[in-house]
N, C-alpha and C positions, 0 to 999 in steps of 0.2 A: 867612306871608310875612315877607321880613326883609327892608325898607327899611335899605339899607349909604349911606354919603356918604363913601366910600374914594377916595384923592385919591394918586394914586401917579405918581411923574414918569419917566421913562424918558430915555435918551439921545435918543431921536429925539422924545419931544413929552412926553405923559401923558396917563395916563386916569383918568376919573369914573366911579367902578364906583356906578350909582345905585339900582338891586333888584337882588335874589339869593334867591329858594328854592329848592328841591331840582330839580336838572334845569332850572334855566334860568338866565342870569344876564344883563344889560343895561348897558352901559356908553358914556360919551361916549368917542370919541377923539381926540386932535388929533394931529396930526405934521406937527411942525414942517418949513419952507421946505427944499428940499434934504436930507430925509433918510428914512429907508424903517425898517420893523420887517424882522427876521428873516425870514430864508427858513426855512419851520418847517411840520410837521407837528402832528397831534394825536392820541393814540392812542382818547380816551375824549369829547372833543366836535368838534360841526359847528359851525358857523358865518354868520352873516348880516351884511352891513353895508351899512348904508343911508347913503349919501355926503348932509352935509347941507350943508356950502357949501366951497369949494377944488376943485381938479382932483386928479388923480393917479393912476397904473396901479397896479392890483392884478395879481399874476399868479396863477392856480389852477392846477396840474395844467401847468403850462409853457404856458399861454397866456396873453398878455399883452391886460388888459380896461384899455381907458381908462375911468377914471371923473369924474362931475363931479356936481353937485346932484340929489337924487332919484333917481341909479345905485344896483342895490341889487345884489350881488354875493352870490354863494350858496360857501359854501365846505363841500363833504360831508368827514363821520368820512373821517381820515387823509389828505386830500388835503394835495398842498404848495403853501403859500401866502404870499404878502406882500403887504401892501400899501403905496405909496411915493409921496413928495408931491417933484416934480421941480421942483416951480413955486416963485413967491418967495412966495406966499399960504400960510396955514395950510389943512392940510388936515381938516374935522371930520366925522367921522362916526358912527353908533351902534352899537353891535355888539351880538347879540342870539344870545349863544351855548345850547347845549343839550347836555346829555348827561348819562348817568352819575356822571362824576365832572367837577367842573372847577375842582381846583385850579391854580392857576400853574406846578406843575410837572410839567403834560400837555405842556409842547413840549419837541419835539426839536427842535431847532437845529441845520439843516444848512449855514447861512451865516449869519454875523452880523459890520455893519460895523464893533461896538463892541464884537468879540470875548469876550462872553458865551457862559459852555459853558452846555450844555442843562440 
């Protein structure tokens, strides 16, 4: 087991990568007021996030999920996904991914507001 306290900030909030062993990884996320992650795929993990306090739509698969506190959103290998905080409140949630491989550079990036390539 490799307990990480990786602290990485991103244009739309940052995340707390807090455990990491092989095939699973857990992380906090915040996204900030008015701003959204990537529209993005994954070739090598799936995805879980458990909304802990804020509003905000995720979309999977072109469906649009409102979510708010205790929403937990299921994201399967290679679906397309974002999740986006519309409201003036931080949006924070857990993310509790799983796969094969999951370095940072399993997404494809099919839209990004901060024109990041894949």
């Amino acid at each position: 087991m490799n307990i990480t306290h990786e602290i990485s900030q991103r244009p739309w909030g940052q995340y707390f990568k807090f455990h990491q062993e092989p095939g699973v990884w857990v992380k906090r996320i915040e996204v900030n007021p008015k701003a959204r992650l990537s529209l993005q795929k994954h070739q090598h993990r799936s995805e879980k996030w458990i909304v802990v306090s804020g509003q905000g739509m995720a979309v999977v698969d072109g469906k649009d999920i409102p979510v708010g506190p205790g929403s937990v959103v299921d994201v399967p290998l290679g679906a397309v996904h974002r999740i986006g905080n519309p409201y003036d409140q931080p949006l924070v949630l857990i993310e509790v991914a799983c796969g094969d491989y999951l370095g940072e550079d399993d997404i494809v990036r099919l839209q990004d507001d901060y024109h990041r390539k894949a």
